[in-house]
N, C-alpha and C positions, 0 to 999 in steps of 0.2 A: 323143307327147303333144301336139304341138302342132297335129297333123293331126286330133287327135279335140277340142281345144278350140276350135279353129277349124271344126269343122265341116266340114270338106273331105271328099267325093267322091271316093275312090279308081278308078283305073278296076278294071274288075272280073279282069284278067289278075294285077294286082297283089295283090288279096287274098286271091284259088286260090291265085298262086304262095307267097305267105306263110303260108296254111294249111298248105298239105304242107309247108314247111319245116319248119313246128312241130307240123305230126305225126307226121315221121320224127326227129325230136331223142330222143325218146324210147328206142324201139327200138334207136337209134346208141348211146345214153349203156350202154343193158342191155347191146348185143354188145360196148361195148369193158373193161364189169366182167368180162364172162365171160370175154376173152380176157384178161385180169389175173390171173385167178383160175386158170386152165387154164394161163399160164404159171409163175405163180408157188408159193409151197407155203403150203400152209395150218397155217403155223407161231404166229400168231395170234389163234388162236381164244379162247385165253384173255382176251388183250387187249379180243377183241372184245366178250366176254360181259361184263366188267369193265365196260366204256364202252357199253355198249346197257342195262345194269341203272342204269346213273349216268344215264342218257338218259334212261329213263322212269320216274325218280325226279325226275330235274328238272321231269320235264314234269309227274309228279302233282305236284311242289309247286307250280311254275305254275299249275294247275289251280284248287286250292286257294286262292291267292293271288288269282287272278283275281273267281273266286267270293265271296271276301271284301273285296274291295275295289271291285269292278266292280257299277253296279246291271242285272246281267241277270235279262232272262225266263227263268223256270223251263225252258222249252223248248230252251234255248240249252246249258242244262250239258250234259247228253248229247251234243250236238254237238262240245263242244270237249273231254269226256273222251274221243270216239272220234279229234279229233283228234292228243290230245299221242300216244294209243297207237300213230299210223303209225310205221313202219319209218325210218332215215337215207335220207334221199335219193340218188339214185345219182350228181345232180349233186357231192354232196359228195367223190368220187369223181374225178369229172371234173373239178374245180376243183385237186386236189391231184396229179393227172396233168400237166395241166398247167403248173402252176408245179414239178414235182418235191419237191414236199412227203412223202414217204413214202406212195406210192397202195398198196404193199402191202398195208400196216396199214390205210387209209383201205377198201380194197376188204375185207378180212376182216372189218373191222366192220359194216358196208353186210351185207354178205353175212347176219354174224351174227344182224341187227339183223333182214333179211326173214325167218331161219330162225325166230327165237324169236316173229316177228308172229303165227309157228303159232298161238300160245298166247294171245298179248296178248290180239292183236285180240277171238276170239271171246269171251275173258273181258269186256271192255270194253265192247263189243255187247250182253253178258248183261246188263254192270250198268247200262249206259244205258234196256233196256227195263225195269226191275224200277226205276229210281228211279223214289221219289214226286213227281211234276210238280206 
């Protein structure tokens, strides 16, 4: 923050080297769900469908909420209905690894959460293109 309000001039080895760091973060956070998942049992699933259905219930009532509270552009609802429909984060995952918070359960929801996007998303996609702007 203080390098971009200041204005500062990186040199240029410094913002390759921070580029690829943060494009390999990615990729690292997927292979370490997979190998959570590949070792552990997928005993959870009900948990996880539990808490991805409460997910994107919270997120349509946000949605909702926003829409009636917020003065946005007609063009903007679509956007934020496709965005409450994405999937848990895999950081969320990785956060709970880390500190030993139950990444089991945190990985079979994650998991859950991309398997049912099957569904969401194209639905969500449908009704963004079909609302009246």
């Amino acid at each position: 923050l203080l390098v971009a309000n200041l204005h500062i001039t990186l040199p240029e080895y410094v913002v390759t080297t921070a580029s690829l760091l943060g494009q390999i973060s990615v990729p690292l956070m997927l292979f370490a769900l997979g190998i959570r998942l590949m070792e552990g049992e997928l005993d959870h699933l009900g948990l996880a469908l539990k808490c991805n259905l409460l997910y994107l219930l919270a997120g349509g009532l946000s949605l909702l909420l926003a829409i009636w509270l917020l003065p946005l552009k007609p063009e903007w609802i679509p956007l934020l209905m496709l965005s409450v429909s994405l999937p848990p984060a895999v950081l969320n995952y990785m956060l709970c690894e880390q500190y030993h918070c139950q990444p089991d359960k945190v990985a079979s929801i994650v998991l859950g959460g991309n398997a049912l996007s099957v569904l969401v998303i194209p639905l969500a996609v449908w009704l963004a293109l079909h609302l009246p702007c």
